[in-house]
VMD Tcl script that builds the backbone (N, CA, C; Angstrom):
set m [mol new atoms 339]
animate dup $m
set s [atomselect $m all]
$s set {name element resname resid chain x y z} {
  {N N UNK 1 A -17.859 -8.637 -10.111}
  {CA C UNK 1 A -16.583 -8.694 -9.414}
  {C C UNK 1 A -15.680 -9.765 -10.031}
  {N N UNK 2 A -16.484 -11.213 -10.373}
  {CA C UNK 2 A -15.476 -12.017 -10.897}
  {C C UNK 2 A -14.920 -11.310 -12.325}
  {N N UNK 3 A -15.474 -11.030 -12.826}
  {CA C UNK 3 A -15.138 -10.249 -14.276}
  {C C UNK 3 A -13.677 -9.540 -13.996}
  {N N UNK 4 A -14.025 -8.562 -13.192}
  {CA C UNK 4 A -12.974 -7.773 -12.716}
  {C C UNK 4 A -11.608 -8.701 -12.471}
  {N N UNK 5 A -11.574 -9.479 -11.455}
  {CA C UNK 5 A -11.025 -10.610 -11.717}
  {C C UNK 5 A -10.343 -11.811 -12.796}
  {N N UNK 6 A -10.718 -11.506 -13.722}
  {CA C UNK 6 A -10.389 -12.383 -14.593}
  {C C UNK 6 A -9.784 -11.539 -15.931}
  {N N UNK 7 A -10.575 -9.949 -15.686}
  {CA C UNK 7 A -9.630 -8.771 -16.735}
  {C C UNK 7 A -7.880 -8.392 -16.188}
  {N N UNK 8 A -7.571 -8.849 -14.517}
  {CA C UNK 8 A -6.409 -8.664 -13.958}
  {C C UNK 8 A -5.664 -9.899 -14.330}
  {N N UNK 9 A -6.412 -11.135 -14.430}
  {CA C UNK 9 A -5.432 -12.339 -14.811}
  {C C UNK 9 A -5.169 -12.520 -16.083}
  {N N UNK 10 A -5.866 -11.913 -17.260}
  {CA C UNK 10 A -5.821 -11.689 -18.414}
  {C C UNK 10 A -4.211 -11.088 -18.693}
  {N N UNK 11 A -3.791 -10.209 -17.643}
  {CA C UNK 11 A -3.101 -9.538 -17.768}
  {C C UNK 11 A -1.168 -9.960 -17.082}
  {N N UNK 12 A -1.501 -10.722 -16.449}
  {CA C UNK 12 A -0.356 -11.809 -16.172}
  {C C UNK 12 A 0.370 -12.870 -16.911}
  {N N UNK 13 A 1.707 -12.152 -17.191}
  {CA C UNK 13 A 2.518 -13.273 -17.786}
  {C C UNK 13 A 3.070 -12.222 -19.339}
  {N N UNK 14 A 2.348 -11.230 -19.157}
  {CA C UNK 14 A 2.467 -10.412 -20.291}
  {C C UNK 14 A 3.311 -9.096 -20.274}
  {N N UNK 15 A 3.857 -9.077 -22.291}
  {CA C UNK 15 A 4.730 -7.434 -21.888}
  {C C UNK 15 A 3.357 -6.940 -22.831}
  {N N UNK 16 A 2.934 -5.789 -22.053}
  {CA C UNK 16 A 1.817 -4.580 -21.947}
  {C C UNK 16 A 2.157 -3.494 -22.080}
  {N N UNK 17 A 1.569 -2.695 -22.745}
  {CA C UNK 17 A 1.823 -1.412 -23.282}
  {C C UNK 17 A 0.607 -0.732 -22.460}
  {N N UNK 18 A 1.312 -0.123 -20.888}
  {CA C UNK 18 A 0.274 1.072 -20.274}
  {C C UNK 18 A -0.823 1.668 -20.656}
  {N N UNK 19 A -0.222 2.784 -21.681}
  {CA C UNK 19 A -0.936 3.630 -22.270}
  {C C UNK 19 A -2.098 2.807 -23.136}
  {N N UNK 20 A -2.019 1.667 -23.487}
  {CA C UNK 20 A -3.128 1.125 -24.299}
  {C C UNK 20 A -3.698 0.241 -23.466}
  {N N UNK 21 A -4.022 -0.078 -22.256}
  {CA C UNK 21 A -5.065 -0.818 -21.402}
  {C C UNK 21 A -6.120 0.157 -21.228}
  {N N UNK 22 A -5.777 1.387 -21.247}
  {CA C UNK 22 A -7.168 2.359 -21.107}
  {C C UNK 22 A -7.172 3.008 -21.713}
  {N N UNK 23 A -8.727 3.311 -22.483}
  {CA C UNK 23 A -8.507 4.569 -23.303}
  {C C UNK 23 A -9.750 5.502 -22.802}
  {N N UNK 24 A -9.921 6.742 -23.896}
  {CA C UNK 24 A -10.113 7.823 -23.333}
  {C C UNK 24 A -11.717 8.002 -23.636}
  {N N UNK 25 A -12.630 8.322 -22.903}
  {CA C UNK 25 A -14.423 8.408 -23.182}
  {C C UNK 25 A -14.761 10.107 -22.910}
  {N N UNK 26 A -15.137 10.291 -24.082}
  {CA C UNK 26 A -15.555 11.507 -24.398}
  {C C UNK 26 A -16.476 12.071 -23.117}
  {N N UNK 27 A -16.131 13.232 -22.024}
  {CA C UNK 27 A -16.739 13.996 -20.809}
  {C C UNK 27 A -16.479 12.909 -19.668}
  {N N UNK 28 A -15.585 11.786 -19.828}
  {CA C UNK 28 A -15.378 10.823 -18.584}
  {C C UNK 28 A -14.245 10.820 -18.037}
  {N N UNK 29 A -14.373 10.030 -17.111}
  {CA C UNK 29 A -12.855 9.329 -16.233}
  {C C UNK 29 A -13.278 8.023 -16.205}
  {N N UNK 30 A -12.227 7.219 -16.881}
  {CA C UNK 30 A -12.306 5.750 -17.021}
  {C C UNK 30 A -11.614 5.286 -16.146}
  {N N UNK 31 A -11.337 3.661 -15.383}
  {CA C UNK 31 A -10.679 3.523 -14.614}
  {C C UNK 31 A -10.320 1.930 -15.085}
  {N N UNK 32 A -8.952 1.297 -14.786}
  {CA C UNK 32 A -9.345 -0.230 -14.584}
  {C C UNK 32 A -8.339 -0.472 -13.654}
  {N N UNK 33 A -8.899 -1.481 -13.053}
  {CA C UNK 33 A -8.295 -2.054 -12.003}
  {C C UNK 33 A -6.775 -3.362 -12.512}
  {N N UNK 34 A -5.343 -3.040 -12.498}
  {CA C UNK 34 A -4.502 -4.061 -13.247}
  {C C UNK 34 A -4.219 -5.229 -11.966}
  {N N UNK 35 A -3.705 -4.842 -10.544}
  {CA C UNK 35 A -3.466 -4.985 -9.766}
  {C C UNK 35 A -4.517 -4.889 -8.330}
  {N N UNK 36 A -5.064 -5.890 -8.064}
  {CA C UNK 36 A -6.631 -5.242 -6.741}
  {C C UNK 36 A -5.398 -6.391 -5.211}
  {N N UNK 37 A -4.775 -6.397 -4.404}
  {CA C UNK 37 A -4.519 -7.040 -3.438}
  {C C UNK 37 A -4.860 -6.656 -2.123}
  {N N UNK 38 A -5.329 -7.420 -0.935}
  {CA C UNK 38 A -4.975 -6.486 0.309}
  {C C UNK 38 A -4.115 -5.547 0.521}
  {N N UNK 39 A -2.716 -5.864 0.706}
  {CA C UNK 39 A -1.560 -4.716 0.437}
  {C C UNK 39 A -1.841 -3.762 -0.570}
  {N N UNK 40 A -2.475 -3.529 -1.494}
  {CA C UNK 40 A -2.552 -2.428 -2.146}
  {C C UNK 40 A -3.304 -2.842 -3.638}
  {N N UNK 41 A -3.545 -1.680 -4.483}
  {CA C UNK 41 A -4.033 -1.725 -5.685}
  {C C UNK 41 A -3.036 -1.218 -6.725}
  {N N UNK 42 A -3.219 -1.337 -7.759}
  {CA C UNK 42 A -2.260 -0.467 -9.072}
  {C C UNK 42 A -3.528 -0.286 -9.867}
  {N N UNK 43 A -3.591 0.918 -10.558}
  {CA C UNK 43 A -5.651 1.237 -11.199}
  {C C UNK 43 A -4.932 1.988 -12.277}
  {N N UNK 44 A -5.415 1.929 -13.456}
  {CA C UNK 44 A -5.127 2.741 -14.567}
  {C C UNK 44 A -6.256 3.627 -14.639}
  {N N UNK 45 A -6.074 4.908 -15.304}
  {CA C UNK 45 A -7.059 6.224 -15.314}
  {C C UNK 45 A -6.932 7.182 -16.721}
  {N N UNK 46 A -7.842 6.829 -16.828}
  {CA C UNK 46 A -7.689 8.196 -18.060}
  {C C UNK 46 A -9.009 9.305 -17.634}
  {N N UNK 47 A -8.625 10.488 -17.839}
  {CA C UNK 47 A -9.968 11.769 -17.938}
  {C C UNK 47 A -9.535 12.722 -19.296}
  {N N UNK 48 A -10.844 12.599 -19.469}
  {CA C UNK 48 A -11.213 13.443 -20.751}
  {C C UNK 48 A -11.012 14.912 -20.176}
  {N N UNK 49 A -10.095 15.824 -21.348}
  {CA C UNK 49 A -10.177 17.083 -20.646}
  {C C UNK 49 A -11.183 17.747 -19.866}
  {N N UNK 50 A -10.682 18.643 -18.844}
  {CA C UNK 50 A -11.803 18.989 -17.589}
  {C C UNK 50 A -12.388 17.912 -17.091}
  {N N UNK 51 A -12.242 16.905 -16.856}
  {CA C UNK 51 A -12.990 16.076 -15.867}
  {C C UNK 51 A -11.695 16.171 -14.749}
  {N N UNK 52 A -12.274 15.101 -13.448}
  {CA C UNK 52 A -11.158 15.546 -12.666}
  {C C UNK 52 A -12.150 14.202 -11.057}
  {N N UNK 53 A -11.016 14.582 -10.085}
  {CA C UNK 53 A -11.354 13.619 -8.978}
  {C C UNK 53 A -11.755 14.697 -7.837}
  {N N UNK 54 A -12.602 15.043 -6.980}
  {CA C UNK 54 A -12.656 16.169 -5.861}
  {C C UNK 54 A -11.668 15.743 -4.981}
  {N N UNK 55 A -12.193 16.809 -4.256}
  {CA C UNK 55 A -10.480 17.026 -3.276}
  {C C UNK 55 A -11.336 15.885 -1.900}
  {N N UNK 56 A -10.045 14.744 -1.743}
  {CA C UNK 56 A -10.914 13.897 -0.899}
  {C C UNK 56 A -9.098 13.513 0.021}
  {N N UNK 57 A -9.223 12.499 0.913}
  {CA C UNK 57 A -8.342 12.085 1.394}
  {C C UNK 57 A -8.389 10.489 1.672}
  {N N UNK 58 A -7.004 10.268 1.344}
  {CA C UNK 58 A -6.562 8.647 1.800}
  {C C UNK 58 A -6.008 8.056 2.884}
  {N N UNK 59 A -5.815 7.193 3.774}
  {CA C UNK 59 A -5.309 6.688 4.771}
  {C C UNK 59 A -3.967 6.566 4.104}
  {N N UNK 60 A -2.975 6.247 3.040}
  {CA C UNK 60 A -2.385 5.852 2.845}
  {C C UNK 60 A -1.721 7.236 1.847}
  {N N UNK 61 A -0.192 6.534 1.668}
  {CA C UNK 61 A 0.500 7.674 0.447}
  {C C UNK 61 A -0.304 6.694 -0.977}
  {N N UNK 62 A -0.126 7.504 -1.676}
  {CA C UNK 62 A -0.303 7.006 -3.295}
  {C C UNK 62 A 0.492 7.814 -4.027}
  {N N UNK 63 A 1.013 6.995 -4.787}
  {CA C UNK 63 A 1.684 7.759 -5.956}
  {C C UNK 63 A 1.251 7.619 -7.570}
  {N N UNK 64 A 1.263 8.453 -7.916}
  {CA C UNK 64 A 0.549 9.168 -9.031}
  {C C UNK 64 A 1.959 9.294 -10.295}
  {N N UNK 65 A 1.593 8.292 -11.511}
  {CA C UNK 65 A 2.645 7.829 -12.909}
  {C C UNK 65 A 1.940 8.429 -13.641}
  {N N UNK 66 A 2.000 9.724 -14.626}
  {CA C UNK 66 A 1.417 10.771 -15.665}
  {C C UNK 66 A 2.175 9.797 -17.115}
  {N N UNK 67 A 1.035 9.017 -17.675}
  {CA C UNK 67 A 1.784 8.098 -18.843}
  {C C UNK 67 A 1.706 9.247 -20.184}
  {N N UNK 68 A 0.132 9.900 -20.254}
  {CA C UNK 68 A 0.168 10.936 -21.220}
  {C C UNK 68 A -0.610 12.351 -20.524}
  {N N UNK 69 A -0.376 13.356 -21.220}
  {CA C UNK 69 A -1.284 14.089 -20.929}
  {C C UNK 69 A -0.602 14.810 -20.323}
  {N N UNK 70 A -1.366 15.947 -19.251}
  {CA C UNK 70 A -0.917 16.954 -18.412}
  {C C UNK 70 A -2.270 16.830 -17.150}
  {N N UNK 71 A -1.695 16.987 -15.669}
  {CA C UNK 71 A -3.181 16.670 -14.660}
  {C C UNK 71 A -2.562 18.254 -13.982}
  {N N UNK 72 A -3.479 18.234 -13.193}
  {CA C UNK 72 A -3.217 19.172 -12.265}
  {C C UNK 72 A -3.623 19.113 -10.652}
  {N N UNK 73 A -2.794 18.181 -10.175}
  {CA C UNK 73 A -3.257 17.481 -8.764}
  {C C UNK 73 A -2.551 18.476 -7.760}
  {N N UNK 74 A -3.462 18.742 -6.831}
  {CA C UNK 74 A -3.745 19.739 -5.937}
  {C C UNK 74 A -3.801 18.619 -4.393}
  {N N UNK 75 A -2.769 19.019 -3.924}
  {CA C UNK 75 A -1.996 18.348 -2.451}
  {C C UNK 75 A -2.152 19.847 -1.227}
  {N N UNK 76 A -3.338 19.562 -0.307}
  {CA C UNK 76 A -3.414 20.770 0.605}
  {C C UNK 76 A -3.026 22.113 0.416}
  {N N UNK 77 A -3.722 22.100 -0.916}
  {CA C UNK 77 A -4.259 23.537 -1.553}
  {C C UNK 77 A -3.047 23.486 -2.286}
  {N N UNK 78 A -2.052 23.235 -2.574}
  {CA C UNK 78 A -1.084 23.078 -3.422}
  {C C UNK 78 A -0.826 22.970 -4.512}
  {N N UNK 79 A -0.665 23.490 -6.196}
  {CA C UNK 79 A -1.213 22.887 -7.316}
  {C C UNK 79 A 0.486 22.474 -8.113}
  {N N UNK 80 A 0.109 21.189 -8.656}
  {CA C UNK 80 A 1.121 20.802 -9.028}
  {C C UNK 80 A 0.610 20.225 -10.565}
  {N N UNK 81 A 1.848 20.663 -11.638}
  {CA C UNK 81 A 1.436 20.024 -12.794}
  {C C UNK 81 A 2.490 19.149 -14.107}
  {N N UNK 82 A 2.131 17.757 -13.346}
  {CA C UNK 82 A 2.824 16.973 -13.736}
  {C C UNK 82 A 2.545 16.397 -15.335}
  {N N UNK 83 A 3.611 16.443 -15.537}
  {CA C UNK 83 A 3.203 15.738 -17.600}
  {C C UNK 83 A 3.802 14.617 -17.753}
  {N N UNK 84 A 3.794 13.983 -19.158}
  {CA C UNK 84 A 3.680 12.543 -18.949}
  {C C UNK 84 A 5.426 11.954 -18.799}
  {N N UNK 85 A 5.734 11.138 -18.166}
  {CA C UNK 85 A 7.020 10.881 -17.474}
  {C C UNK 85 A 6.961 11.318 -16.040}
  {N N UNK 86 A 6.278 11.957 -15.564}
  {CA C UNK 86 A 6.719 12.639 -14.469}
  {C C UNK 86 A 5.426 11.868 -13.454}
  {N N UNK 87 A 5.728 11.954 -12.176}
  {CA C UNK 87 A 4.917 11.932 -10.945}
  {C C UNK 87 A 4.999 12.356 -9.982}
  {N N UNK 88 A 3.852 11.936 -9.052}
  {CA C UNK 88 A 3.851 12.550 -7.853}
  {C C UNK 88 A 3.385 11.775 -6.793}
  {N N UNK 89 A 3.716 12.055 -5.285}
  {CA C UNK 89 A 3.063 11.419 -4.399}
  {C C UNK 89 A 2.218 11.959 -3.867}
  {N N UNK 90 A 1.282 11.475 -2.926}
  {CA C UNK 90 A 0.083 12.126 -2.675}
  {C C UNK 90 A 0.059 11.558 -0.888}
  {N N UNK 91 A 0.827 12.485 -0.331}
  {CA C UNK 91 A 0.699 12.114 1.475}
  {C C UNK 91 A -0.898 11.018 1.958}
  {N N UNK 92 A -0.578 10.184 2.887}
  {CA C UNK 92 A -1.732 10.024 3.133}
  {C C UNK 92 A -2.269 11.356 3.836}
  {N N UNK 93 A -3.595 11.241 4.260}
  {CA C UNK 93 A -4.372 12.007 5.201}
  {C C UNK 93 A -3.863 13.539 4.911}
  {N N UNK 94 A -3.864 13.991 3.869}
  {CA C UNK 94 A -3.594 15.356 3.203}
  {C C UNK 94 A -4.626 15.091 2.120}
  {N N UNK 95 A -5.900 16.232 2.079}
  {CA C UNK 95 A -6.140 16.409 1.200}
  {C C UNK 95 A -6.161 16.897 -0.417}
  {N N UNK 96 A -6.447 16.020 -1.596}
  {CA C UNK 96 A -5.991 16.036 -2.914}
  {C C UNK 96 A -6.773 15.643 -3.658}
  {N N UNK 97 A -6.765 16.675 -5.098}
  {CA C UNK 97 A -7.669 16.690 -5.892}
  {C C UNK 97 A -6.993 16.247 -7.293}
  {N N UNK 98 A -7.487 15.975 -8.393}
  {CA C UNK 98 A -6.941 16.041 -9.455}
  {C C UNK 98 A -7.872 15.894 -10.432}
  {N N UNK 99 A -7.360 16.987 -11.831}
  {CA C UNK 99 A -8.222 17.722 -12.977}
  {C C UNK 99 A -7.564 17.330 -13.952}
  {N N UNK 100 A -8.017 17.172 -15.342}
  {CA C UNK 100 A -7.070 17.412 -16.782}
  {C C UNK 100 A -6.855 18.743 -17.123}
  {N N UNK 101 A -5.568 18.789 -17.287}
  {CA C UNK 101 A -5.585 20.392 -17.735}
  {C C UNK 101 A -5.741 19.952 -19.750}
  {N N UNK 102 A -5.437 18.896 -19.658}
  {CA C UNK 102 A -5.605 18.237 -21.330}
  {C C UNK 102 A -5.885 16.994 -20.739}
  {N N UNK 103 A -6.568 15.873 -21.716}
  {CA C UNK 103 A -6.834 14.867 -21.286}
  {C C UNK 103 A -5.313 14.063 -20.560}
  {N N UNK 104 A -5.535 13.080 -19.476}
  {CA C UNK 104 A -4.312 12.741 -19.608}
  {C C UNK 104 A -4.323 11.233 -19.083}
  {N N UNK 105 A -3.430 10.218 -19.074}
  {CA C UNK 105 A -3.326 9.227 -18.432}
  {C C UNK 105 A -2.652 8.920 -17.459}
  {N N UNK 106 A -2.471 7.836 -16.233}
  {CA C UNK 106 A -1.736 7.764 -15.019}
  {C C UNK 106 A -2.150 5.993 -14.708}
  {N N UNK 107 A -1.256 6.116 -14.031}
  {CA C UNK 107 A -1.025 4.881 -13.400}
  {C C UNK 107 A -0.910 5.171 -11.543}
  {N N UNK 108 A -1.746 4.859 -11.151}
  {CA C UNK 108 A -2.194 5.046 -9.845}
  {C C UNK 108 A -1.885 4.165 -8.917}
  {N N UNK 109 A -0.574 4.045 -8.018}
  {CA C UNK 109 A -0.419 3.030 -7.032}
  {C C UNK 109 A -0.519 3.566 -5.406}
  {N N UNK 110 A -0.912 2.542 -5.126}
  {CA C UNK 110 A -1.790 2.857 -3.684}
  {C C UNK 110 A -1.090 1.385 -2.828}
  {N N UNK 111 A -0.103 1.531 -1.951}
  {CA C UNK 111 A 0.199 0.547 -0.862}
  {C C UNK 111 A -0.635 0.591 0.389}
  {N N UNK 112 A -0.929 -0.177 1.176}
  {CA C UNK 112 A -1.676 -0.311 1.956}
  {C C UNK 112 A -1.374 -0.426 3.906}
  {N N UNK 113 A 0.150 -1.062 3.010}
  {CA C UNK 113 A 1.231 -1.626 4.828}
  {C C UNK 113 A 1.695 -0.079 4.775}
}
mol reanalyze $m
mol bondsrecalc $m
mol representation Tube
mol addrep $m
């Protein structure tokens, strides 16, 4: 945990290039944590084509930043397919899934208030 910790302060005070804090693992979904607070998280993500998240639900909205790639996130059976520039929000307490339709990257923010 402290680790984790000390890869987010690593990261303060700095201009950062998104797309290169995470990269991509052959049949995975990588994750890192940039931002961890009570009020909320900010998590970077990459998935290797066809990998993907099951269809689960959050207490909270999250919104979903497509840096590369193409996903295909599915909002109460809904399929939506966002490419890189583009996003989406994700209702709380609505269930949502998300797949690579090509590998892709995102920036994942999650408020908490």
């Amino acid at each position: 945990m402290e680790q984790k910790k000390e890869q987010a302060e690593n990261l303060v005070g700095q201009a950062l290039n998104l797309v290169e804090l995470v990269g991509y693992q052959e049949g995975a979904v990588v994750s890192r944590t940039v931002i961890k607070q009570q009020t909320g998280t900010v998590t970077l993500f990459s998935f290797d084509e066809g990998q993907g998240l099951s269809e689960h639900t959050t207490p909270f909205d999250a919104m979903v930043y497509i840096l590369d790639g193409e996903a295909e996130i599915t909002i109460s059976g809904e399929a939506h397919y966002p490419k890189a520039g583009e996003m989406v929000i994700m209702p709380a307490n609505k269930p949502h899934a998300l797949k690579a339709i090509k590998r892709f990257k995102m920036l994942l923010i999650m408020i908490r208030s």
